[in-house]
C-alpha positions as CSV (number, residue, x, y, z in Angstrom):
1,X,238.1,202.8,81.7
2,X,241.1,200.9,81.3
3,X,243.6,199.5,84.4
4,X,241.4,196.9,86.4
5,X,243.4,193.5,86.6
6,X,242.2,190.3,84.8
7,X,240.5,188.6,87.7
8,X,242.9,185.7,86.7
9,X,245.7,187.5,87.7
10,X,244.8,186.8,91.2
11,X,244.5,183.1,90.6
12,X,247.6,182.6,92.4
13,X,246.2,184.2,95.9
14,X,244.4,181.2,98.0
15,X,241.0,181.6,98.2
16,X,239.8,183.7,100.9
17,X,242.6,186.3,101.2
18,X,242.2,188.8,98.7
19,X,240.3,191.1,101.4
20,X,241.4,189.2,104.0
21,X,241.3,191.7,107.1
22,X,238.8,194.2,105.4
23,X,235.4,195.2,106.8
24,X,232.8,196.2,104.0
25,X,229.1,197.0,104.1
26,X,227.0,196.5,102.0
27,X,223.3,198.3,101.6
28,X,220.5,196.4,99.9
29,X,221.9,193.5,100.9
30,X,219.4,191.2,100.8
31,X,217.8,191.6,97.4
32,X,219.1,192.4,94.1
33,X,222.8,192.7,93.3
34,X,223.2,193.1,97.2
35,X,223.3,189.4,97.6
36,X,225.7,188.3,94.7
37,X,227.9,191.3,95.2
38,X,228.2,190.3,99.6
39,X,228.6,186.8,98.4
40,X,231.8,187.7,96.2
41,X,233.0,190.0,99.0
42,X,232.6,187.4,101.6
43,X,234.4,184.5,99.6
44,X,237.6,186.8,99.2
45,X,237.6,186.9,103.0
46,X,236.0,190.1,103.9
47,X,233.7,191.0,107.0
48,X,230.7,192.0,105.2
49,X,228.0,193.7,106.8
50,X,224.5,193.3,105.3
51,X,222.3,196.6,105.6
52,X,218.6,196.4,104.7
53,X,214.9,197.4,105.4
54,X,213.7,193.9,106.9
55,X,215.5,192.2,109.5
56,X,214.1,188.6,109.1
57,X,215.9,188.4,105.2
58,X,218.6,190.3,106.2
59,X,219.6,187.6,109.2
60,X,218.5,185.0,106.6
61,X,221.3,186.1,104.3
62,X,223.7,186.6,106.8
63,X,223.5,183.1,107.9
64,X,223.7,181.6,104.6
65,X,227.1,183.6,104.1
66,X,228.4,182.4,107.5
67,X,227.1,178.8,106.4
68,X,229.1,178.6,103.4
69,X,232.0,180.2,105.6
70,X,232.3,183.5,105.5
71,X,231.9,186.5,108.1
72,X,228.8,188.7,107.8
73,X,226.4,190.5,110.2
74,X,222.4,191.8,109.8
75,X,222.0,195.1,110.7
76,X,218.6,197.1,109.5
77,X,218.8,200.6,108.5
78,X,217.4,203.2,106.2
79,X,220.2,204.2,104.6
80,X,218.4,207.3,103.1
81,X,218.0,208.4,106.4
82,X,221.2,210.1,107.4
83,X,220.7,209.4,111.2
84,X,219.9,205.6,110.5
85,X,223.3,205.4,108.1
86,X,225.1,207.4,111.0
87,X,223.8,204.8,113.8
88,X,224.9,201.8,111.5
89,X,228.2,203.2,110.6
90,X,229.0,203.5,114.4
91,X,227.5,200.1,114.9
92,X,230.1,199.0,112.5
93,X,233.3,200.6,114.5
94,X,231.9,199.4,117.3
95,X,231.9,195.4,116.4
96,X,234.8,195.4,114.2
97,X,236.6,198.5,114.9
98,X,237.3,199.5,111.3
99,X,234.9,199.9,108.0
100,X,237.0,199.8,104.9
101,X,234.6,200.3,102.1
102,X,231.3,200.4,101.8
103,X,229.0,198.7,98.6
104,X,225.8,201.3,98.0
105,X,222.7,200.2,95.9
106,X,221.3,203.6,94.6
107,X,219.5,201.6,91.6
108,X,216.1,202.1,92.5
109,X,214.2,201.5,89.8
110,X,210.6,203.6,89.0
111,X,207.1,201.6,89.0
112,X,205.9,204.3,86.3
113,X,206.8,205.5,83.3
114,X,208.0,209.1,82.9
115,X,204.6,210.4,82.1
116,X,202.9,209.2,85.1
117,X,205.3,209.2,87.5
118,X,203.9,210.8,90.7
119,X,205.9,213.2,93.1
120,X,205.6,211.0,95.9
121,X,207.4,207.9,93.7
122,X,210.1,210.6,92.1
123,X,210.9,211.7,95.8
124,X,211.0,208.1,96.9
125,X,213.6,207.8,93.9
126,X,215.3,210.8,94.4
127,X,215.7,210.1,98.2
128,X,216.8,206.1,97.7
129,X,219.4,206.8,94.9
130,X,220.6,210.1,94.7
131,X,219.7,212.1,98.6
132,X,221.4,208.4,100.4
133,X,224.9,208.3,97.9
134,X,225.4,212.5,98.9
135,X,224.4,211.3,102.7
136,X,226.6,208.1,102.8
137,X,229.6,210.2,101.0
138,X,229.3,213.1,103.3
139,X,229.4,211.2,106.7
140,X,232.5,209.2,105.4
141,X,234.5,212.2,104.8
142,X,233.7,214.0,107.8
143,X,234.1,210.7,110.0
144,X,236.1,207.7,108.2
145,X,237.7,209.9,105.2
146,X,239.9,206.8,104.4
147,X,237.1,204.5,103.6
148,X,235.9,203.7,99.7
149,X,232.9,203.9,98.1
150,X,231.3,202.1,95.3
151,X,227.9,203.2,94.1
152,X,226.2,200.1,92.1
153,X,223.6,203.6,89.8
154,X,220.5,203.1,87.5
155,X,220.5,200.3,85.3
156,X,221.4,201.2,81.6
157,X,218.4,199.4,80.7
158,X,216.0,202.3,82.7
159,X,215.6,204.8,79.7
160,X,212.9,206.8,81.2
161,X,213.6,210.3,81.2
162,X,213.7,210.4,85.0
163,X,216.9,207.9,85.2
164,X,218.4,210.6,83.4
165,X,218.9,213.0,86.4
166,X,219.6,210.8,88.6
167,X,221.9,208.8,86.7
168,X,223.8,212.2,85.8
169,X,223.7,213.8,89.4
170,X,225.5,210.2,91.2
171,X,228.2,210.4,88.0
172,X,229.0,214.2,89.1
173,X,229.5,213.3,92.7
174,X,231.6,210.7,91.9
175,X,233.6,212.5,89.0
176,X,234.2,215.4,91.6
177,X,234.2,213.3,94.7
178,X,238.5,213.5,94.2
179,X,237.3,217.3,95.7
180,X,237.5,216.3,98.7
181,X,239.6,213.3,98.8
182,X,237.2,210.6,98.7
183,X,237.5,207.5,96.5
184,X,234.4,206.9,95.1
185,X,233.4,205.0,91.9
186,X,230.8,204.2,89.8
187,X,229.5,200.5,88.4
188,X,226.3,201.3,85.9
189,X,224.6,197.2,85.2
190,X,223.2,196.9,81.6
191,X,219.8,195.6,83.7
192,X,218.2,194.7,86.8
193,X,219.0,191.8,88.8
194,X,218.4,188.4,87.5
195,X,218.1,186.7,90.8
196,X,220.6,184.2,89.7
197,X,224.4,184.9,90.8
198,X,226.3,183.3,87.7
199,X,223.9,185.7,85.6
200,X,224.6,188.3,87.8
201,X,228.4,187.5,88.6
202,X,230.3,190.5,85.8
203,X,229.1,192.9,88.4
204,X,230.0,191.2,91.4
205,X,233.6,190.8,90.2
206,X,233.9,194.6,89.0
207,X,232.8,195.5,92.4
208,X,235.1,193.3,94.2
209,X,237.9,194.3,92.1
210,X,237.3,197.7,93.0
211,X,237.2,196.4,96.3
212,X,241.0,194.9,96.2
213,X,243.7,197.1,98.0
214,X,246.0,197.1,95.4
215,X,243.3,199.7,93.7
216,X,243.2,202.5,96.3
217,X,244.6,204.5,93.9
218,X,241.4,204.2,91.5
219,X,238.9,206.6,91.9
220,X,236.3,208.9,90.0
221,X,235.4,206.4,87.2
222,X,232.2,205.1,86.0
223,X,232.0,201.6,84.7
224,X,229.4,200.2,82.5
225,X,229.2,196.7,83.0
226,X,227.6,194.6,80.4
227,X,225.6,191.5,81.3
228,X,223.7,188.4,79.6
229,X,220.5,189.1,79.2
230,X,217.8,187.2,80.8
231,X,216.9,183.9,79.9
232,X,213.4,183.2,77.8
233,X,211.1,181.1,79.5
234,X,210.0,178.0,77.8
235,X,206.8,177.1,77.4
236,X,206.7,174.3,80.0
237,X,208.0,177.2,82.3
238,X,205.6,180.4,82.0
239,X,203.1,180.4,84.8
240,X,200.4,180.7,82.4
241,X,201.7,178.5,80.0
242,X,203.0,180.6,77.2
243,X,207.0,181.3,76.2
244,X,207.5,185.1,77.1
């Protein structure tokens, strides 16, 4: 896809502003690409709201964003549980009086391979990454149709033949998503978090630049976004003293 602006077009905006004003929550905040992705949001001035499973990491997080000056709140919820996204969501309007976009994490990634994947973990897939983007998309548009979503899918790396389905069933939603008026959008990561935000920092900036207002009008693409690959660990380094 072709149209998003070289992030140093915006060079000349003082730092802080780009989303100044704009409310954004984001799920998984507190692990994976939920913390380099709220970091980036937070920097260009947005009130990011940090959802999440565990309330001590989530508050962790959310102090070490206010810390280094931005605005962001804890609040736990199971976001594949559409009464727990509902509850947040009105939490949300409540305290800020506006949600603006919202930053999902549907990249769940399988313990097993394909062949012995049990029901129970497909269903625990199925429910994180497909059942909560159709849940979080339908409440939007029935309650806050003017707010955007951008679903961080299956990392490209996951070839097992269950990614497949899933992969291809969040790409539908958000190719037809334009159905009923919603701007949605895509990001696909090459892998899995790195744990280490400059490693991790292409996808932060796709999403925040998906994030600016000048690209309302975007919507219904899918973005694969190429990263470094993980650093080898040197010999001195491997905990059992061999280079992996």
């Amino acid at each position: 896809m072709t149209g998003l602006p070289d992030p140093q077009s915006r060079a000349s905006l003082p730092p802080g502003e780009a989303l100044a004003g704009q409310v954004v929550a984001v799920t998984g905040a507190d692990q994976g690409y939920g913390k380099p992705i709220s970091a980036a949001l937070a920097r260009a001035g947005a009130s990011v709201v940090l959802i999440g499973g565990n309330s001590e990491s989530l508050a962790a997080s959310a102090s070490a964003l206010e810390h280094a000056g931005g605005t962001a709140i804890p609040i736990k919820a199971d976001v594949g549980v559409p009464l727990d996204w509902l509850s947040a969501q009105t939490r949300i309007l409540e305290i800020f009086g506006a949600l603006h976009g919202i930053v999902h994490l549907a990249d769940k990634r399988a313990s097993s391979d394909f062949t012995m994947l049990s029901e129970g973990e497909w269903m625990d897939l199925f429910n994180c990454n497909v059942k909560s983007s159709v849940g979080i998309a339908q409440i939007v548009r029935r309650r806050l149709p003017g707010t955007w979503l951008t679903l961080i899918g299956p990392h490209l790396d996951e070839q097992g033949l269950h990614a497949w389905p899933q992969r291809g069933a969040i790409q539908a939603l958000v190719e037809r998503a334009h159905i009923e008026e919603l701007r949605l959008n895509l990001v696909l990561p090459s892998r899995a978090s790195s744990g280490e935000e400059e490693l991790d920092r292409a996808l932060a900036d796709t999403v925040l630049t998906l994030a600016l207002p000048e690209m309302a009008h975007l919507r219904g693409n899918v973005l694969e976004v190429p990263l470094p690959p993980l650093p080898r660990l040197r010999v001195s380094e491997s905990p059992l003293g061999l280079s992996l």
